[in-house]
N, CA, C and O atoms as a GROMACS GRO file, in nm:
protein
  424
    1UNK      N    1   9.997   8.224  10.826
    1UNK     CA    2   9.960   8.362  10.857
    1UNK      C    3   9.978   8.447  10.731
    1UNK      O    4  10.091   8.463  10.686
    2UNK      N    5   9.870   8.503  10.671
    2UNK     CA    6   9.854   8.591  10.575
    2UNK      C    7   9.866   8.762  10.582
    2UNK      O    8   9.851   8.823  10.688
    3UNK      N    9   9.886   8.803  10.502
    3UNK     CA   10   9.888   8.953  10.521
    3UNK      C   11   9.762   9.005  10.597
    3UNK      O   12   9.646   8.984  10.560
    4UNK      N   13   9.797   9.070  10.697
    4UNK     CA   14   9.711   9.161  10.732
    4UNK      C   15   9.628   9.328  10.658
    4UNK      O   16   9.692   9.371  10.562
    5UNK      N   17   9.538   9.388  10.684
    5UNK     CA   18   9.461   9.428  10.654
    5UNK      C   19   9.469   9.586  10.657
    5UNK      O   20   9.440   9.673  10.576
    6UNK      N   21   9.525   9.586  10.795
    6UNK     CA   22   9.603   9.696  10.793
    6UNK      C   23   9.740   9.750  10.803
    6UNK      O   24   9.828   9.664  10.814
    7UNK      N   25   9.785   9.893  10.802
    7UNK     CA   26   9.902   9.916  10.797
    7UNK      C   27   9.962  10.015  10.912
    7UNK      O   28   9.877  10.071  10.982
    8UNK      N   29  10.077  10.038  10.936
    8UNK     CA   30  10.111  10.142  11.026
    8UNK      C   31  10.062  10.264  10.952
    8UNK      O   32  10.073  10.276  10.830
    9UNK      N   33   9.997  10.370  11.045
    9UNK     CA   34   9.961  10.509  10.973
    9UNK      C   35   9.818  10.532  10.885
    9UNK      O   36   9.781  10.636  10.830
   10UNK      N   37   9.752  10.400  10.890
   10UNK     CA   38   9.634  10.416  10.814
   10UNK      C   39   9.520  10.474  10.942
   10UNK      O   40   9.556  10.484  11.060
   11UNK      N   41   9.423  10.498  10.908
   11UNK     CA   42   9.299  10.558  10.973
   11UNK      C   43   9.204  10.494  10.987
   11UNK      O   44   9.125  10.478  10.894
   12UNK      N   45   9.187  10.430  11.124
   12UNK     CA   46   9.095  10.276  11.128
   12UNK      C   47   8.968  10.340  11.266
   12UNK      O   48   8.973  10.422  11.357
   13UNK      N   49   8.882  10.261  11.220
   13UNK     CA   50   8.736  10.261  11.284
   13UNK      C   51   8.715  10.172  11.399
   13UNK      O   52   8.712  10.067  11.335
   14UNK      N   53   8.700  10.138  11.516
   14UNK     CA   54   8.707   9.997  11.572
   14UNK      C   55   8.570   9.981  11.555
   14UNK      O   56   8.501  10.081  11.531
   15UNK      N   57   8.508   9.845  11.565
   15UNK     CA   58   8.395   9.790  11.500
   15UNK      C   59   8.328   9.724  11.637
   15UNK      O   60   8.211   9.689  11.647
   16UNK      N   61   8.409   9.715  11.720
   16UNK     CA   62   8.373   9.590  11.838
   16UNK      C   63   8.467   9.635  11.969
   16UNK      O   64   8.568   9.705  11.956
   17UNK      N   65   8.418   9.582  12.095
   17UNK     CA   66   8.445   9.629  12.255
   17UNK      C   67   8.448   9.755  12.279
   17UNK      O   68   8.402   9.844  12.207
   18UNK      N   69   8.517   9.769  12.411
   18UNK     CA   70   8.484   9.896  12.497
   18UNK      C   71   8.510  10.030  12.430
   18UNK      O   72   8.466  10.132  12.483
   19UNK      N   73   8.588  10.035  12.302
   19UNK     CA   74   8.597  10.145  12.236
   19UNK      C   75   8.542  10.126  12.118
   19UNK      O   76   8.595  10.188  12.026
   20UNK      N   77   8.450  10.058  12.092
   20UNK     CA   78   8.365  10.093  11.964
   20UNK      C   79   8.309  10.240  11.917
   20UNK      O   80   8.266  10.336  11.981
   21UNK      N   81   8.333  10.210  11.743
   21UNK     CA   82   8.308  10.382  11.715
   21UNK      C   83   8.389  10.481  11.747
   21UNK      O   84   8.355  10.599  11.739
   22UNK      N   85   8.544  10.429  11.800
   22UNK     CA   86   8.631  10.503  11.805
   22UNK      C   87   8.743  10.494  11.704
   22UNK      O   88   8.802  10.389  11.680
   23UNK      N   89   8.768  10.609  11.645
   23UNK     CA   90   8.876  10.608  11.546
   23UNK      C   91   9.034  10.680  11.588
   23UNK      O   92   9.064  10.768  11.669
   24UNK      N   93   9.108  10.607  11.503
   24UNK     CA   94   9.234  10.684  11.512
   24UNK      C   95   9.333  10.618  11.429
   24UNK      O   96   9.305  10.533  11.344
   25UNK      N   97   9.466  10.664  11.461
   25UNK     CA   98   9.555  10.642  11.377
   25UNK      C   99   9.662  10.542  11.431
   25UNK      O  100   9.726  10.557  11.535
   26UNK      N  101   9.681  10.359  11.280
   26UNK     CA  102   9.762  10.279  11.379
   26UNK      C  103   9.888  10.327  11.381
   26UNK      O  104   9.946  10.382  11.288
   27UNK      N  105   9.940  10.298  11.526
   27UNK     CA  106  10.074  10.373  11.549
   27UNK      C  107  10.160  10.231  11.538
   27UNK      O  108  10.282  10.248  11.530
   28UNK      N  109  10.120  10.113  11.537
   28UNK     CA  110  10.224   9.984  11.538
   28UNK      C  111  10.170   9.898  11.524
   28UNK      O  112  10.074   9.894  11.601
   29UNK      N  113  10.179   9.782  11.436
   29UNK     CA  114  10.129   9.650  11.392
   29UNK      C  115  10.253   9.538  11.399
   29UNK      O  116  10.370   9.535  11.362
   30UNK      N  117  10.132   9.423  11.484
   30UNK     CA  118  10.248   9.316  11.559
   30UNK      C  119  10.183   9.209  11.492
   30UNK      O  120  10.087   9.153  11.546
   31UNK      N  121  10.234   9.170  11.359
   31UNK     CA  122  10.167   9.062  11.300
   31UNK      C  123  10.180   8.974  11.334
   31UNK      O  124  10.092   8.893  11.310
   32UNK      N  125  10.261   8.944  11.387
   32UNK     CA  126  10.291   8.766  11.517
   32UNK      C  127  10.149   8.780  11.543
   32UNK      O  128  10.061   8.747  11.463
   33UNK      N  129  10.134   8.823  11.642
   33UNK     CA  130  10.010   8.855  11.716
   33UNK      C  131   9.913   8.896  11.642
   33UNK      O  132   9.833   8.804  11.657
   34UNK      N  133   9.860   8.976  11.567
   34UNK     CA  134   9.743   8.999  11.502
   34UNK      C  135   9.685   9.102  11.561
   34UNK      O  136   9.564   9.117  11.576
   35UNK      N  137   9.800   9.200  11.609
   35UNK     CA  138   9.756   9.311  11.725
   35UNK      C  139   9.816   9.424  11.640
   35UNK      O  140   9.911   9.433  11.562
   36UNK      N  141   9.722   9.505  11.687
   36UNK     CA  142   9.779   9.624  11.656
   36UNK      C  143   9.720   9.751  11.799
   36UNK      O  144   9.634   9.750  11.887
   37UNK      N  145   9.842   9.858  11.747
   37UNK     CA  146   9.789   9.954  11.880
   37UNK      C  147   9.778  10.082  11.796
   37UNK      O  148   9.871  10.129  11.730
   38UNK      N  149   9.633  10.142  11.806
   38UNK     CA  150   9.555  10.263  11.770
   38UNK      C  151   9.552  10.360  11.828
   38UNK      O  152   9.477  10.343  11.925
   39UNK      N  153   9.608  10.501  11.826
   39UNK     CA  154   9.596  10.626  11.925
   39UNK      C  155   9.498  10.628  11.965
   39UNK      O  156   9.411  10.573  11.897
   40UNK      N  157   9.462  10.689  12.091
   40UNK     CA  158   9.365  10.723  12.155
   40UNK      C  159   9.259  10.584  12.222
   40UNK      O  160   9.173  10.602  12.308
   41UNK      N  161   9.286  10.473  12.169
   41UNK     CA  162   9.207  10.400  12.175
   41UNK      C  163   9.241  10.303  12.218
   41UNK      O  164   9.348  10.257  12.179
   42UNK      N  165   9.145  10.216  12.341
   42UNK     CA  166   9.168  10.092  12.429
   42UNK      C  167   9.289  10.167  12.495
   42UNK      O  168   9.402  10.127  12.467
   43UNK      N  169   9.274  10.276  12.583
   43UNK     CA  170   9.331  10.303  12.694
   43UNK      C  171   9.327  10.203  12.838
   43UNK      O  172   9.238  10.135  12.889
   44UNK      N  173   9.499  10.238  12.882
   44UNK     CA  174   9.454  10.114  12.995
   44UNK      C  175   9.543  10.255  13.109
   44UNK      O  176   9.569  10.374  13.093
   45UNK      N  177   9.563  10.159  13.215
   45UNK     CA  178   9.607  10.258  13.394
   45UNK      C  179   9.731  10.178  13.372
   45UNK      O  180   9.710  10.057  13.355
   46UNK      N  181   9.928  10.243  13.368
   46UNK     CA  182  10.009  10.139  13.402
   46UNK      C  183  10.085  10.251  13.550
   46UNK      O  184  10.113  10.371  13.551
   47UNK      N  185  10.095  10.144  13.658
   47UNK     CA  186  10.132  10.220  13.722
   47UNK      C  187  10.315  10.203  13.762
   47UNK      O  188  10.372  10.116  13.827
   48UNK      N  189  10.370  10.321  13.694
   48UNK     CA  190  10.482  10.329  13.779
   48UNK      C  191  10.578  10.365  13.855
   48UNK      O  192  10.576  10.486  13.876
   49UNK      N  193  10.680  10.296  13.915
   49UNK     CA  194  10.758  10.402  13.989
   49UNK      C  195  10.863  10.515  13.948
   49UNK      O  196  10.878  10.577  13.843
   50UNK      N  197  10.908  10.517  14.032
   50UNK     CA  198  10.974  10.691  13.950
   50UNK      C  199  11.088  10.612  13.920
   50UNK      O  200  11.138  10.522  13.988
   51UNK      N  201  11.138  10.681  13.749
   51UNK     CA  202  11.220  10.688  13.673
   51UNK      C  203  11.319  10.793  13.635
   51UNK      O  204  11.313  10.898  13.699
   52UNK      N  205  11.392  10.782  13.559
   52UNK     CA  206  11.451  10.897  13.502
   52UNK      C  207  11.332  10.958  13.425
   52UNK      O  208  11.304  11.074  13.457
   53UNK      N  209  11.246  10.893  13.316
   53UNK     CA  210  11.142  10.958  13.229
   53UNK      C  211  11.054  11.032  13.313
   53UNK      O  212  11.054  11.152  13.288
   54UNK      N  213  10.974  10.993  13.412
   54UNK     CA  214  10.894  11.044  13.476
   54UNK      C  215  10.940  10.981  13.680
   54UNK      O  216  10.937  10.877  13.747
   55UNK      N  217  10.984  11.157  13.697
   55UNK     CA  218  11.072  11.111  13.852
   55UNK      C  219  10.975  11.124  13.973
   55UNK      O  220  11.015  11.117  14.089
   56UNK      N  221  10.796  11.150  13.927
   56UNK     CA  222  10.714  11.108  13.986
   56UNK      C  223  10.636  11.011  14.028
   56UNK      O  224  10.562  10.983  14.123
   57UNK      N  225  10.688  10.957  13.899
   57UNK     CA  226  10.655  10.786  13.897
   57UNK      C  227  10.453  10.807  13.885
   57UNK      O  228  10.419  10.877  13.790
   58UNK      N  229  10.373  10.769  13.943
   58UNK     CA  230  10.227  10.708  13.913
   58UNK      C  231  10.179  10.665  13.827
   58UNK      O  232  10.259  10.601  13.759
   59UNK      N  233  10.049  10.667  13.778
   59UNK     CA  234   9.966  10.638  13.702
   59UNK      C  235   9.973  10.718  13.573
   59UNK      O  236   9.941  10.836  13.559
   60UNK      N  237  10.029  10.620  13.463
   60UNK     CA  238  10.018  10.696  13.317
   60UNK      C  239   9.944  10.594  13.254
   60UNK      O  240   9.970  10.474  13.247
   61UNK      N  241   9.807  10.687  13.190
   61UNK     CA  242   9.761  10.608  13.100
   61UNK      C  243   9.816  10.643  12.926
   61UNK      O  244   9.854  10.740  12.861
   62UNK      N  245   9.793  10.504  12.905
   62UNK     CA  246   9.842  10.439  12.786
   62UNK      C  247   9.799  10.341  12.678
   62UNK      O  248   9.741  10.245  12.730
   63UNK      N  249   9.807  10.333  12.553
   63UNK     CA  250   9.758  10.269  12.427
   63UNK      C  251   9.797  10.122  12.480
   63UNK      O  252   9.901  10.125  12.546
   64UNK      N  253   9.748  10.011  12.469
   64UNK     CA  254   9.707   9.892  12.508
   64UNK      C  255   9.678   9.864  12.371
   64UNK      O  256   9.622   9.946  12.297
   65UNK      N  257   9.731   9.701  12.322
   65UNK     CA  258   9.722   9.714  12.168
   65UNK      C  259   9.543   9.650  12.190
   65UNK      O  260   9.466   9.669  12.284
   66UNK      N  261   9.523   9.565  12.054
   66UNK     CA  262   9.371   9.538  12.001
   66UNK      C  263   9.392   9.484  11.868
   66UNK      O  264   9.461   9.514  11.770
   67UNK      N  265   9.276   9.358  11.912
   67UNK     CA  266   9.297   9.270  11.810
   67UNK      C  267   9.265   9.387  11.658
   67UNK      O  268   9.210   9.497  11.659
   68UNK      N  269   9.330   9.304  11.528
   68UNK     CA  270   9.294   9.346  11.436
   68UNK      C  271   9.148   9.321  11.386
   68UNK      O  272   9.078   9.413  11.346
   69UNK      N  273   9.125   9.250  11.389
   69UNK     CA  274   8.984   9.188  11.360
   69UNK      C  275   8.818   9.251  11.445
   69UNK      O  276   8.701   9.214  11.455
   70UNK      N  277   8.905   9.364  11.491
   70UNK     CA  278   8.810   9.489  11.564
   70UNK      C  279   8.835   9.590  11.489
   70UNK      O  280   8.761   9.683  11.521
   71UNK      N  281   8.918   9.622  11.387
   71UNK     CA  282   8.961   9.752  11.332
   71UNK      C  283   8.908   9.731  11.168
   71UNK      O  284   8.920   9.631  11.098
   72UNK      N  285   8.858   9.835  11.142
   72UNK     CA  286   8.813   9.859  11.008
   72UNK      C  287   8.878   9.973  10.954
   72UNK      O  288   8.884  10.078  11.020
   73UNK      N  289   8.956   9.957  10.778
   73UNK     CA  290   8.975  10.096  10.789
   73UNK      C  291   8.937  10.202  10.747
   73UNK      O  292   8.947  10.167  10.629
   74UNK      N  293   8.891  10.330  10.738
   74UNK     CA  294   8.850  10.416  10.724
   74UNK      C  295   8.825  10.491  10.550
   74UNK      O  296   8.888  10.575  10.486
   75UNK      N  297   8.727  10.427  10.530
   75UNK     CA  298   8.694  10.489  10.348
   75UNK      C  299   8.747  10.613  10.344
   75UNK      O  300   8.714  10.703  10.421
   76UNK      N  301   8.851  10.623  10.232
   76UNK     CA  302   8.896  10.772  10.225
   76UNK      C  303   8.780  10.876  10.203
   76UNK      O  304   8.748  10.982  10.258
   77UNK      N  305   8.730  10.800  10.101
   77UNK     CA  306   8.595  10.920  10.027
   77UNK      C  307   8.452  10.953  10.115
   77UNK      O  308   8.398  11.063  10.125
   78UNK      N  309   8.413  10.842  10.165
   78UNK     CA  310   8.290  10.827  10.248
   78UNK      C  311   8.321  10.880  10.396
   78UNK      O  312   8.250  10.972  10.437
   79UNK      N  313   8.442  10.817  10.496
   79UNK     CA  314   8.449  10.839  10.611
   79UNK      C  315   8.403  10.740  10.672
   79UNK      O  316   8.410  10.743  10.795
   80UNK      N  317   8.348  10.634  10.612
   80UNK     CA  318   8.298  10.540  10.685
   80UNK      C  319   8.350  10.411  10.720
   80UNK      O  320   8.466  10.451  10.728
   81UNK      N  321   8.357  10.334  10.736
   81UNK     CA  322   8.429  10.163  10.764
   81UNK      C  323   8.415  10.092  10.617
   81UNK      O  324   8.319  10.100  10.540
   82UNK      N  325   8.517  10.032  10.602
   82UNK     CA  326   8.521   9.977  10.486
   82UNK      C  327   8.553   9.836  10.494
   82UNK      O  328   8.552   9.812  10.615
   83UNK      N  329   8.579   9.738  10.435
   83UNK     CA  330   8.695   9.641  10.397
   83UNK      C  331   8.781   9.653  10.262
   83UNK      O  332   8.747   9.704  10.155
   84UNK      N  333   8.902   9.594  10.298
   84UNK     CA  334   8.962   9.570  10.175
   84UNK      C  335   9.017   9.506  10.080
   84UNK      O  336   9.086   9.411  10.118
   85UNK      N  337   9.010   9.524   9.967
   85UNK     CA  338   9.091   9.443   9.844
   85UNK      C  339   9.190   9.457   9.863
   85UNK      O  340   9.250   9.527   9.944
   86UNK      N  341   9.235   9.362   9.757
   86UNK     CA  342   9.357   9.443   9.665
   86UNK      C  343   9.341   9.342   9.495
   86UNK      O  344   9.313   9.228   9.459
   87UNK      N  345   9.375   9.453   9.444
   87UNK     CA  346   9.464   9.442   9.289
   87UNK      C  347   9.558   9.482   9.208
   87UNK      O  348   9.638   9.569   9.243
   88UNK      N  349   9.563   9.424   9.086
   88UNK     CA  350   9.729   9.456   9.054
   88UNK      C  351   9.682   9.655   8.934
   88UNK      O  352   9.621   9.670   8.828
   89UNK      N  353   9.725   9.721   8.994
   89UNK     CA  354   9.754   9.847   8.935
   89UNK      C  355   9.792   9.857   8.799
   89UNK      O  356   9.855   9.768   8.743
   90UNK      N  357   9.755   9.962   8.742
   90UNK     CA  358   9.828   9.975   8.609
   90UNK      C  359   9.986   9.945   8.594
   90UNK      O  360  10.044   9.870   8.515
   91UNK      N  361  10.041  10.036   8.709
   91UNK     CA  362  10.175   9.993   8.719
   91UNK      C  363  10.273   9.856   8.707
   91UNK      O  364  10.391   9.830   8.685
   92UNK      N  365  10.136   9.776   8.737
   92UNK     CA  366  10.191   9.600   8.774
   92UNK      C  367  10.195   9.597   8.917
   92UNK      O  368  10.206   9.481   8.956
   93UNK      N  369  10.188   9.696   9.024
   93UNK     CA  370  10.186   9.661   9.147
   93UNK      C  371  10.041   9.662   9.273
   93UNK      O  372   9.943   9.736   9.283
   94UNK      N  373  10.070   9.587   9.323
   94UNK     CA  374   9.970   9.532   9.414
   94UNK      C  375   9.903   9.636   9.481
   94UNK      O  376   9.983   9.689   9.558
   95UNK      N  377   9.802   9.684   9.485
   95UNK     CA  378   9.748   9.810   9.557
   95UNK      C  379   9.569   9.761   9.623
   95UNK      O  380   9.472   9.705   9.574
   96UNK      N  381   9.604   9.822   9.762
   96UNK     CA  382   9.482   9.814   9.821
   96UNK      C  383   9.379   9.871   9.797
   96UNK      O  384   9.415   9.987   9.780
   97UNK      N  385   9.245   9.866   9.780
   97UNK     CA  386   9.148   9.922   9.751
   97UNK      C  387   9.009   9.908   9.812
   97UNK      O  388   8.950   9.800   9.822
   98UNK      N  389   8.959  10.039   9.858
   98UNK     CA  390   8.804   9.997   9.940
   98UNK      C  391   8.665   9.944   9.880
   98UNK      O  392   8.611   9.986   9.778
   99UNK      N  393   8.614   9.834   9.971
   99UNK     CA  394   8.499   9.737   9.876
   99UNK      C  395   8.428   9.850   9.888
   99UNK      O  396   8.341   9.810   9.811
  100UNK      N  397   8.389   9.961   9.920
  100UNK     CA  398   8.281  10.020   9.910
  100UNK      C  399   8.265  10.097   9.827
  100UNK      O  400   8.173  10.105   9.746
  101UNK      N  401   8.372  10.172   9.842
  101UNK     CA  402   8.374  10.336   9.685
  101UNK      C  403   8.459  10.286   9.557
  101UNK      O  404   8.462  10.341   9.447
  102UNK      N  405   8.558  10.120   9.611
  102UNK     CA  406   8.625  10.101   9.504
  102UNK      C  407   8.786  10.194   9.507
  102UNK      O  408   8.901  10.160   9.479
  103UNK      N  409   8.728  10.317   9.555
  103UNK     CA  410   8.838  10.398   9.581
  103UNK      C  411   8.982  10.308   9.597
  103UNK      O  412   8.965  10.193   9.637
  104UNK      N  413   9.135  10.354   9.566
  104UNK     CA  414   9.264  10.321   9.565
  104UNK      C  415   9.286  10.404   9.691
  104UNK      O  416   9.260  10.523   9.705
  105UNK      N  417   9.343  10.315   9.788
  105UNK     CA  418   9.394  10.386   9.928
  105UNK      C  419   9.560  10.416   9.899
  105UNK      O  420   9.631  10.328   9.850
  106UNK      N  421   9.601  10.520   9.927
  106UNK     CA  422   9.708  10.579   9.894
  106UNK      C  423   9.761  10.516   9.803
  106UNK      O  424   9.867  10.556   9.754
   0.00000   0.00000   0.00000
């Protein structure tokens, strides 16, 4: 298992299923799995009973993770879907970069 593609906090595009063309921000990456979970996106229904958190208990919907391999991330400069590199920086350190503008992501 190799590094993944994306990161917590980056700004990703989904490319594929029921939320295609939806963007947002990853809130958690489970590299075991190859999952990650995106705000707003691949909402699911969990239903539960009453808690201390919520003493009404029902239906809260909620972020449901998604494969990585549906997420693209978001060209800083363009706005559009990208993929990414990486190379070694002036600094000597490893930095990601978009195939499209070339652009250095943070």
């Amino acid at each position: 298992m190799g590094k993944l593609h994306i990161k917590k906090g980056d700004i990703v595009i989904v490319n594929a299923g029921t939320s295609k063309g939806m963007e947002g921000k990853v809130l958690e990456v489970f590299p075991a799995k190859e999952r990650a979970i995106v705000e707003g996106v691949n909402m699911v229904s969990k239903h539960t009973k009453p808690n201390a958190e919520n003493p009404q208990g029902g239906i809260i919907k909620k972020e449901a993770s998604i494969h990585i391999s549906n997420l693209n991330l978001k060209d800083p400069s363009t706005g559009k879907a990208t993929r990414i590199g990486r190379k070694v920086a002036d600094n000597g350190k490893l930095v990601r970069y978009s195939k499209k503008s070339g652009e250095e992501i943070k």
